[in-house]
N, C-alpha and C positions, 0 to 999 in steps of 0.2 A: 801157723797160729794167726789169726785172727785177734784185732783188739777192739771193741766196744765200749766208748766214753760215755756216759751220762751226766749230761751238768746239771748242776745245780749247788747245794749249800747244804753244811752240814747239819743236823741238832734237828731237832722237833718240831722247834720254833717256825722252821720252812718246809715242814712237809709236806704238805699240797697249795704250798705257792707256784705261780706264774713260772719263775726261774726253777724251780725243780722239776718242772718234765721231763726231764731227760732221764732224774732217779727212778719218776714212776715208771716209762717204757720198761727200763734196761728191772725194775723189779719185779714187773711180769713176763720179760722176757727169760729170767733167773728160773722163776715159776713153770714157765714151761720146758726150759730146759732140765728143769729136777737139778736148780743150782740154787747154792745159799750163800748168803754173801759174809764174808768175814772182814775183821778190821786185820790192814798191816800199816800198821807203822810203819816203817820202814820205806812203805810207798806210798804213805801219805794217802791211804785211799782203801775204799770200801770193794773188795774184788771178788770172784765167783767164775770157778773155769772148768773145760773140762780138756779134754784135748787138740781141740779146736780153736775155739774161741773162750780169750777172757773176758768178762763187763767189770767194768772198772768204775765207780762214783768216787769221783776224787773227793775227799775229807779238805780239803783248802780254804776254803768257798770260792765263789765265782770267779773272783778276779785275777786269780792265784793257780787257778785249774794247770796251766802249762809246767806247775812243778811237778805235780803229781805222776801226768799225763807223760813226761818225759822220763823220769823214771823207771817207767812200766816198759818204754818203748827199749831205753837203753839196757833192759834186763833179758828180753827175747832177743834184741836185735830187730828190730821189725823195721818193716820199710814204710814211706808214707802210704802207697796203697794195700796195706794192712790196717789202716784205721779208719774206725766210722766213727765220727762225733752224732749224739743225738742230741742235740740243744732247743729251748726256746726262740722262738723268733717276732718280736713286739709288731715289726713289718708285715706280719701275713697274719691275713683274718683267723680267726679264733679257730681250731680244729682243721685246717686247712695243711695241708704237709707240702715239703719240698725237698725232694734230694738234688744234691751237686756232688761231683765227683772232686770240684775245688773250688778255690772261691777268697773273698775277700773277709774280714770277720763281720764285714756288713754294720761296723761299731756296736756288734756283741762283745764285752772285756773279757769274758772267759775264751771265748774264740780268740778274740786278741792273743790273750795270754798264750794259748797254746800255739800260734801262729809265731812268735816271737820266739817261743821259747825252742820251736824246732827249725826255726829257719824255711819256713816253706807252708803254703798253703795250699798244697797239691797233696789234699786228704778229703776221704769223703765227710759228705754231714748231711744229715737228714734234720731239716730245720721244721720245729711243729709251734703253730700260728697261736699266739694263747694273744690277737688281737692290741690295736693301740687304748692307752688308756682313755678316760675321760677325757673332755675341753679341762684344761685349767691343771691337771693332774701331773705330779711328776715322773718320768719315766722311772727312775731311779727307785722310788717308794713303789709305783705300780708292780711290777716285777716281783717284789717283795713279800708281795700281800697274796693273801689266801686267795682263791678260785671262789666266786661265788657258787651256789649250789647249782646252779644251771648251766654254768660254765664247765664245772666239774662231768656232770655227767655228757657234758658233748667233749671232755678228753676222755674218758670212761668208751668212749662210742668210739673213738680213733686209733686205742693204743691197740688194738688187734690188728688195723690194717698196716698201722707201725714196725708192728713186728712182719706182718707180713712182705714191707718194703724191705726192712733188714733183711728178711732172709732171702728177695728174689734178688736184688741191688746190690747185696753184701755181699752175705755168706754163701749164695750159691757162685759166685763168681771167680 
């Protein structure tokens, strides 16, 4: 089994913000797997599986992701190179992708979190660039806030080739 994290934040309210890329990927990649996501309580998270692979959107929000995340991991048994994180990364220009096999949380809190919460940062993650904010702008709010319309459509433009990291980097491996 395969595990696939999506970060980002719960509720409406952050549906196509900055910090929710990771629900967008993992909810067209749901789309193409013919998966639907359901709520479990239980694991604090929004999940969709089939034999292979789970995608998991932790219900936490961001800062909180490594409760969720550990749950899921301590209910398969799974090892760290059984998981792909797909996060935001404020550090890498807009639509710009990065995979690592391990890594530092680069001072992403959800990464933190999950970093923390499992003792080891020898997990993969596929970081996608939604760019630094304005001069003067706080990071913290930037993240926050909706995709302008043109921002949107250049992650619209990237989350194909997303999935298609995920599955040459990931799941064929």
């Amino acid at each position: 089994m395969k595990l696939i994290v999506g970060l980002g934040n719960p509720g409406s309210k952050y549906a196509i913000t900055r910090h929710n890329v990771g629900f967008m990927v993992l909810d067209e990649l749901a789309k193409k797997l013919g998966l639907k996501f359901t709520t479990n309580k239980n694991y604090l998270a929004d999940w969709a599986k089939n034999e292979t692979v789970e995608l998991v959107k932790p219900q936490t929000f961001m800062n909180n992701s490594g409760s969720a995340v550990s749950k899921v991991i301590q209910k398969h048994n799974l090892l760290p190179q059984d998981i792909l994180i797909v996060m935001d990364d404020i550090d890498i220009e807009l639509g710009k992708l990065r995979f690592r096999t391990e890594g530092s949380s680069g001072g992403h809190k959800g990464m933190q979190s999950i970093i923390d919460t499992l003792g080891t940062d020898k997990f993969a993650r596929l970081k996608i660039g939604i760019g630094r904010p304005p001069v003067g702008a706080e990071p913290d709010e930037y993240v926050t806030q909706k995709f302008t319309p043109e921002q949107l459509d250049k992650i619209k433009v990237i989350i194909p080739e997303t999935i298609g990291i995920i599955n040459t980097q990931f799941l064929s491996s």
